[in-house]
C-alpha positions as CSV (number, residue, x, y, z in Angstrom):
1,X,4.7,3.3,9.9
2,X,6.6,3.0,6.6
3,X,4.5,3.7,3.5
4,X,5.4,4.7,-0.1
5,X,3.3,5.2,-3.4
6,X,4.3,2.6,-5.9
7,X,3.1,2.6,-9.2
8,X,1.3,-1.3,-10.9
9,X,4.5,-2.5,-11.3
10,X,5.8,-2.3,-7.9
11,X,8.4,0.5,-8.3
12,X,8.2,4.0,-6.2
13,X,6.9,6.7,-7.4
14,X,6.7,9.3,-5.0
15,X,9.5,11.6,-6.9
16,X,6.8,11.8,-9.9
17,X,4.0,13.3,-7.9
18,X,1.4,10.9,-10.2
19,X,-0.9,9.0,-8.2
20,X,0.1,5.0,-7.1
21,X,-1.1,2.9,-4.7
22,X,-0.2,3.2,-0.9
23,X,1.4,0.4,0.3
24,X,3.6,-0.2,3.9
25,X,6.6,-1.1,3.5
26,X,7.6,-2.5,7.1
27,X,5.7,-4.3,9.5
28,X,3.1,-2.0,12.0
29,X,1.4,-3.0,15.6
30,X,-2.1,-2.1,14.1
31,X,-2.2,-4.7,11.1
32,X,-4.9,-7.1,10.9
33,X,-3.4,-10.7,11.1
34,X,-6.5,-12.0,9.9
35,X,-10.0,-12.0,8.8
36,X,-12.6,-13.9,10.5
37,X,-14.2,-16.9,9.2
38,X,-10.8,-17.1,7.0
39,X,-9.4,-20.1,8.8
40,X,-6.8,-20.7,5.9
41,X,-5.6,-17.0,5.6
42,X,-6.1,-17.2,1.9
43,X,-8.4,-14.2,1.5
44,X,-6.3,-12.1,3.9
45,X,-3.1,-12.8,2.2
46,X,-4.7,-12.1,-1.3
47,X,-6.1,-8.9,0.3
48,X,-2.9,-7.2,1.7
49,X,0.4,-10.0,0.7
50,X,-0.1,-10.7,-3.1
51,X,-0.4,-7.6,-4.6
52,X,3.4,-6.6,-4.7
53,X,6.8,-9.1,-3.9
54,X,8.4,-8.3,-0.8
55,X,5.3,-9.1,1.8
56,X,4.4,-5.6,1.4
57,X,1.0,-4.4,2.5
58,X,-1.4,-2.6,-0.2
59,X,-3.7,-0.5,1.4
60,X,-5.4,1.7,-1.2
61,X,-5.3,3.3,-4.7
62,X,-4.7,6.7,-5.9
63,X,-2.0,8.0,-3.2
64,X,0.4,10.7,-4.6
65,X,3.6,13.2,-3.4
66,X,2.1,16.3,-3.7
67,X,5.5,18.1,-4.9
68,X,5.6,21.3,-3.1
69,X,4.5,20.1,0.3
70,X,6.5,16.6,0.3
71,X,3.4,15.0,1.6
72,X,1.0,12.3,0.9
73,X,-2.2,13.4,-0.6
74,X,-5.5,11.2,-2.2
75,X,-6.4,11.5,-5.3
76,X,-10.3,11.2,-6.3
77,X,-11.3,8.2,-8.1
């Protein structure tokens, strides 16, 4: 799975090690392709589509590069 930390705007911000949101970035076997009892797909697509251009998938707030370790870490809220 493709992910990356991007900040509001849409642009990544991994190099920066400040905390973003973690969104995928290419399309995955375990994403949802709906949510039931949404027969028009409008709340899913709202959920996960409309957040950034691209069809890319938001999944949650607060992600960040740690620096030293290259790697993904969450940041409290």
């Amino acid at each position: 799975m493709a992910v990356e930390v991007f900040d509001p705007t849409g642009n990544n911000i991994e190099h920066t090690g400040q905390p973003g949101e973690l969104v995928v970035t290419r399309p995955h076997p375990s994403i949802p392709v709906y949510f039931w009892g949404d027969e028009s797909g409008e709340k899913f697509r709202k959920a996960y589509y409309d957040t950034y251009p691209g069809n890319l998938v938001y999944i949650l707030k607060f992600p960040y590069v740690c620096p030293n370790a290259a790697h993904r870490c969450l940041a409290p809220r």
